[in-house]
C-alpha positions, 0 to 999 in steps of 0.5 A, a space after each residue: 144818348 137816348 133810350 131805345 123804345 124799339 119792341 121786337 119781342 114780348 120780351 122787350 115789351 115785358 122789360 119795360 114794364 108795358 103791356 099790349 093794346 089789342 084791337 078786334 079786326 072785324 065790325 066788333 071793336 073790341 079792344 083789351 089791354 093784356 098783360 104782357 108778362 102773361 102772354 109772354 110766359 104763355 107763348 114761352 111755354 108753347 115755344 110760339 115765335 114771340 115777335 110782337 108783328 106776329 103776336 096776332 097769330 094765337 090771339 083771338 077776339 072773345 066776342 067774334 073770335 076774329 084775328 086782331 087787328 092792330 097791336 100796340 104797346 101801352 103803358 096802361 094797366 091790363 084790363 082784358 081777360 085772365 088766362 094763361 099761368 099767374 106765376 112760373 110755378 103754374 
């Protein structure tokens, strides 16, 4: 029997050891790979609905500070900004 690659959650996507491709909606094409595990425990803390089609209501460019576009899971290291907590304890 295969193995389900359906993401629902951050929390599916953390527990596969992936992360988020995150593409800018607007003319800007700014596209960043961020860490899942991060932005997980950052909308845990903020007790935001972690749903990964609804992840683009707290997420903002940082060059034109436009709303995503497309959300992809990947398996490709982070590259984008650090933010939120770096541990639990934070």
């Amino acid at each position: 029997m295969g193995m389900n690659q359906r993401f629902e959650t951050l929390w599916d996507v953390t527990r596969r050891d992936a992360n988020l491709h995150v593409q800018c909606s607007f003319h800007c094409a700014n596209e960043s790979i961020v860490d899942a595990k991060r932005m997980e425990r950052w909308y845990r803390m903020h007790l935001w609905d972690t749903h990964v089609s609804r992840l683009g209501k707290h997420l903002r460019c940082s060059k034109c500070l436009g709303r995503p576009e497309h959300i992809k899971v990947t398996h490709q290291k982070p590259n984008g900004p650090c933010w939120g907590p770096q541990t639990e304890r934070d």
